[in-house]
N, C-alpha and C positions, 0 to 999 in steps of 0.2 A: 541554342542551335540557330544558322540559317535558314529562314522564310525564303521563299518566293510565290508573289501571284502570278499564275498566269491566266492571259488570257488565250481561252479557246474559242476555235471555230465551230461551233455547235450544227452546222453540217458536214463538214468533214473531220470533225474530233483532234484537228491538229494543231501546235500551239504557235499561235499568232507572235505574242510577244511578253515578255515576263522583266517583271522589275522585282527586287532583294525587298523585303520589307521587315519591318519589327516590332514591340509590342509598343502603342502607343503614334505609329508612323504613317504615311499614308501612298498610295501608289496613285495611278495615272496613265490610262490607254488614250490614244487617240484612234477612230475606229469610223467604219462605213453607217451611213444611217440606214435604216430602217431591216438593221440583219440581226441574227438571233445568235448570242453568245454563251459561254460560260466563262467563269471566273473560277479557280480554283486554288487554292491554298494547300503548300506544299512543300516537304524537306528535301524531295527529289531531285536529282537533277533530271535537265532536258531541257532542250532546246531552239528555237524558232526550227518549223518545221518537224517536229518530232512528234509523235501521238501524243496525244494528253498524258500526264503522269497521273495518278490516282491522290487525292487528295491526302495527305498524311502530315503530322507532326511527330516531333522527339517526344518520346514518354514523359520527358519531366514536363512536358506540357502537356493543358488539356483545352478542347473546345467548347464556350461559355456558349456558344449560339452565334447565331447569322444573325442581320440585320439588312433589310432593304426598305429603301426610302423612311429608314428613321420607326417602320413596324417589324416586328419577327414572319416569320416567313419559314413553314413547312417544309424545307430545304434539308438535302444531304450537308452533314458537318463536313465545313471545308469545301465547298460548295455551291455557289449562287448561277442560280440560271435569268441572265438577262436581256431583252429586246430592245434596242435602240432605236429610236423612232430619230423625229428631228430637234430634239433637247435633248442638252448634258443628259447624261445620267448620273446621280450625284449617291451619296452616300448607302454603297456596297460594302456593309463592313463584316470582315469578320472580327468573332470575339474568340480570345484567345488568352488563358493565363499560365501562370507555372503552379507547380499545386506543393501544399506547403511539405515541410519534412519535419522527423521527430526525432526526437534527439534521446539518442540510447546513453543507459547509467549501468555503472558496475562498482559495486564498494563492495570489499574484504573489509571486515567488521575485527578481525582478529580473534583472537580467545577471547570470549563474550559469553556471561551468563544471562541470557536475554527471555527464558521462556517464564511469562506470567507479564512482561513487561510491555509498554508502550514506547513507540516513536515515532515523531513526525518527520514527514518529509521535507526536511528541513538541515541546512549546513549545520544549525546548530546542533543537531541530534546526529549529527557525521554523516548525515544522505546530503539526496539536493532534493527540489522540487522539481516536479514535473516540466519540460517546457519543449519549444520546437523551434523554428522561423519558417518564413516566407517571402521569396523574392520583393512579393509587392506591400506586404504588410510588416516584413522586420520582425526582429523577435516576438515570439507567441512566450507568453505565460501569465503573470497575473493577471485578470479578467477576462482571458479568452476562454477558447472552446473546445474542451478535449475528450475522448471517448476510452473507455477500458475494452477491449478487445477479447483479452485473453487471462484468463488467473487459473490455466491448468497446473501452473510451477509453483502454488504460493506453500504447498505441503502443510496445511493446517492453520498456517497462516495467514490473518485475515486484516482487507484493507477498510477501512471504513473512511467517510468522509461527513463532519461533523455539521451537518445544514442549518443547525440551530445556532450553532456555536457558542453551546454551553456546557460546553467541557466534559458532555458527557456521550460516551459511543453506544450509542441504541441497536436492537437489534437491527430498526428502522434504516438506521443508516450505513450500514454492511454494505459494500460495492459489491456489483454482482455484472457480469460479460454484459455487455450494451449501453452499461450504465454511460450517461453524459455531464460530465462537469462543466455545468454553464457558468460563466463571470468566476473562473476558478480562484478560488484562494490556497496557495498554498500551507496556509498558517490550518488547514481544516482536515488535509488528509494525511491520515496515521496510518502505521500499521500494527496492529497488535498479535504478540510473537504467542501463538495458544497452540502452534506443531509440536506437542512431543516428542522430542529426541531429534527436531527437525537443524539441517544445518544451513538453509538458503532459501530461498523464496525469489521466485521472478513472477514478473506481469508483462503485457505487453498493452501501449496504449498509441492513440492516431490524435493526430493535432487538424482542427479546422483552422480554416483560415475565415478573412473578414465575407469573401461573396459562397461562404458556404462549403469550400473544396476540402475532399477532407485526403492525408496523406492514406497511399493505397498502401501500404509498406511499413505496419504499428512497428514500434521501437521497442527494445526488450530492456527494462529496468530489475537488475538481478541484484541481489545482495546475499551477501558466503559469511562464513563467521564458523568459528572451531571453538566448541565447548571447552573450557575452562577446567572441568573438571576430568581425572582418568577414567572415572564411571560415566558413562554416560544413563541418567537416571530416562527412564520414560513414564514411571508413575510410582508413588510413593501413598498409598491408604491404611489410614485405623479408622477401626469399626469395631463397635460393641462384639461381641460373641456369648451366646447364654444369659446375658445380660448380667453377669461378673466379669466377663474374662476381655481383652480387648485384644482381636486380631490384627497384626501387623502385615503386608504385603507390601513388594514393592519388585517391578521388573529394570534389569537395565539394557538396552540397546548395544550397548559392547564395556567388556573393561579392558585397562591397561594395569598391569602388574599390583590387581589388586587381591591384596592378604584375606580380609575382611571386615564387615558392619560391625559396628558398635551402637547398640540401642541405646538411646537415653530417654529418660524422663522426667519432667519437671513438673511443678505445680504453680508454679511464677513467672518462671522465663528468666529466672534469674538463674536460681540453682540447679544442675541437672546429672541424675543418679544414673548410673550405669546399670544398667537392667539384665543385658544380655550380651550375646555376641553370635555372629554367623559369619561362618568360613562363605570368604569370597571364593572366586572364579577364574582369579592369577588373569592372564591376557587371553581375551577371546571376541571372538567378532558374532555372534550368534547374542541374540538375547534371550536373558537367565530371569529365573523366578525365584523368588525370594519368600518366608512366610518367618515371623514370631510371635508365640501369644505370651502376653502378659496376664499372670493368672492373680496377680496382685493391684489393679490399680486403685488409685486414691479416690476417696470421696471429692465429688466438684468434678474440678475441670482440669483433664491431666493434656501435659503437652508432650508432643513426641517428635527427635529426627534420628537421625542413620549419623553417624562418624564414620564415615569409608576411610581405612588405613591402606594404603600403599606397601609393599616388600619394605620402601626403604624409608618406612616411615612419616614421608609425607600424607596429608590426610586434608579432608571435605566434608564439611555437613552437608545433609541434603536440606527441604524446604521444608516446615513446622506441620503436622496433625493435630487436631486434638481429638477427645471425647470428653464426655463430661457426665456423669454419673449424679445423680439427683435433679435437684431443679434446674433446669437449663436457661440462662438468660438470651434473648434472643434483641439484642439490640440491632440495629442498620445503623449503615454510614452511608451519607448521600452528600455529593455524587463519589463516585469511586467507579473508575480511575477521576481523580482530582487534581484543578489547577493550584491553588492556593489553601483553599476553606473547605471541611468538611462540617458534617454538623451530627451529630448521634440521636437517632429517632430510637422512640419505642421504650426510653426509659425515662424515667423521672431524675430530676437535677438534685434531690436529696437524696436521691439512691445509691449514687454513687460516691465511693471514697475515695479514688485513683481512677488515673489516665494517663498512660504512656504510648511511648511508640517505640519502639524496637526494631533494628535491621534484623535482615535475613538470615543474619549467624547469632541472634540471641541477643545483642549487646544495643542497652539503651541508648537513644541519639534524641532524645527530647521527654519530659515530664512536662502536662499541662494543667492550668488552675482550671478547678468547675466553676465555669458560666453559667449563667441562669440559663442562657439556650443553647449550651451544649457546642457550641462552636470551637470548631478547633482550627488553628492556624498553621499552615504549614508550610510558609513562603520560604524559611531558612534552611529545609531541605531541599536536597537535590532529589532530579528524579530519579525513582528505583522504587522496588517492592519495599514494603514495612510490615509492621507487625502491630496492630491497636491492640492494650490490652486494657481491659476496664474490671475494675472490681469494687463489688458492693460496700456497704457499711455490714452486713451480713456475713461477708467474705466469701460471694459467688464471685466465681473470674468467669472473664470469656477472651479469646482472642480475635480480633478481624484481621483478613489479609487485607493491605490500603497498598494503593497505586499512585505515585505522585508523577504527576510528566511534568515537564516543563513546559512553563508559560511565554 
């Protein structure tokens, strides 16, 4: 917008004379000596002889502070009171900037099975990265300075930003309202989808600029996405029961025209026997509860999902349970969620017979050789949930959930 100084008569409050000014520009009274003035800084109109206008700027501007004779100065913003003796009086300045803006995102992610999964904010994970501009500093984002505002919309889902940047998301580093990303990278901030039955997540966040100004007006980064599946699951649990029997539960958030579950259970992740069956809930927008027990399971480590069949036949596994009956192995995988390398703690390297990895519907996508230290390599998958399965020379199995993002 248009500036004007003007100068006032600081006894009679009326305006002397006024010249257009702008950021970086300079004005220029010529004036009585030894009389007492004001100067004021103004979007107003008015004019020679008019009463003073009140000092004021356009919103998209703000006032950095006054300046007289080159010290600060106690002074109303937009406002310098000055006495003219018999010398210039030289550098009345005011300070005046634009204050920066944020730049709002929306991605529709489409049918997406996303919950257990990680992604960066990043084009290559189908988001963007954070960023803003500023008249006087140009595009904000790598290395600048931004502030999280608001995470009431993230519905369980949770943003974190990796400070260490070792590929691993700590409780430590979970974004929380006020949180500040100094020198930001956005190779560092993910968001990890853990809402149950959840279909969107927004935040809102404010961009600083270089002398500190920070946008009044946070920017809302939203992302929508439609389950993939006609059930929409919101939890799937087996648990021991009497210590023979294993209870099955599982709720779902809405169905679309579905028949009913098909239990299955395996001992390998290879094979998988048909146990049971529960009449679905055809279309319904309420969520349903679900229970089976299996009064049969196998010694070791039994694995279990749901086969949701549709009216017309189309169908969906849900995600893998286990239990495991006798000696339980309790290996770790670190780190998990992983860029490339994982590495298997807590077991001995002649312990093991086998090492695979398996997607989310059962079916092998890698077999790896024992290392002496257990290292596993993972750079030839893409990211998505897997399935670690290890088993002894003894023939105990166990399965881990693994997390690959992309590097």
């Amino acid at each position: 917008g248009s500036f004007f100084s003007f100068l006032i008569d600081a006894e009679t409050g009326l305006v002397l004379d006024k010249m257009p000014i702008g950021v970086g520009s300079y004005y220029k009274f010529t004036v009585s000596t030894n009389s007492n003035y004001e100067i004021i800084l103004s979007d107003a109109t008015a004019n020679v002889g008019d009463p003073a206008p009140m000092p004021s700027i356009n919103p998209i501007w703000e006032n950095t502070g006054e300046n007289l004779d080159g010290n600060p100065e106690n002074v109303e913003l937009g406002k310098i009171k000055a006495y003219v003796g018999t010398q210039d009086l030289l550098n009345q300045d005011f300070g005046i900037q634009q204050i920066p803006d944020s730049d709002p995102y929306f991605y529709d992610l489409g049918n997406a099975s996303l919950y257990t999964t990680v992604r960066r904010l990043l084009t290559s994970d189908d988001l963007s990265p954070i960023s803003g501009s500023d008249p006087e500093d140009g595009i904000k984002g790598y290395g600048d300075k931004f502030e999280i505002t608001d995470l009431s919309g993230m519905n369980g889902n949770v943003l974190f930003y990796d400070l260490n940047n070792d590929g691993i998301l700590g409780p430590g580093e979970e974004l929380s309202v006020g949180d500040v990303l100094e020198n930001y990278n956005p190779n560092l901030l993910s968001v990890s989808f853990e809402g149950l039955g959840s279909t969107e997540f927004s935040f809102r966040y404010t961009t600083y600029d270089v002398a500190e100004a920070v946008d009044p007006t946070p920017a809302l980064y939203r992302v929508i996405w439609r389950t993939a599946l006609p059930v929409e699951f919101v939890s799937f649990d087996a648990r021991k029961h009497a210590e023979t029997d294993v209870l099955l539960t599982w709720k779902t958030a809405s169905e679309i025209n579905n028949e009913f579950f098909e239990i299955q259970r395996s001992t390998d992740l290879r094979s998988w026997d048909i146990i049971g069956t529960v009449k679905g809930s055809g279309t319904t927008p309420d969520e349903k509860s679900y229970k089976y027990m299996d009064e049969n399971p196998a010694r070791g480590i039994n694995y279990y999902r749901l086969r949701q069949v549709d009216f017309d036949g189309q169908f969906e596994y849900s995600v893998v349970r286990s239990v495991t009956f006798g000696k339980e192995l309790q290996p770790l995988v670190f780190p998990n969620p992983a860029l490339n390398t994982v590495v298997v703690k807590n077991l001995f390297v002649d312990e093991v017979k086998q090492i695979s990895i398996y997607d989310r519907n059962g079916r092998l996508v890698k077999e790896h050789d024992i290392t002496p230290n257990l290292e596993l390599d993972l750079s030839g998958l893409p990211a998505n949930n897997y399935f670690l399965y290890i088993r002894t020379h003894d023939d105990q199995e166990v399965m881990i959930q693994l997390v690959k993002v992309v590097d």
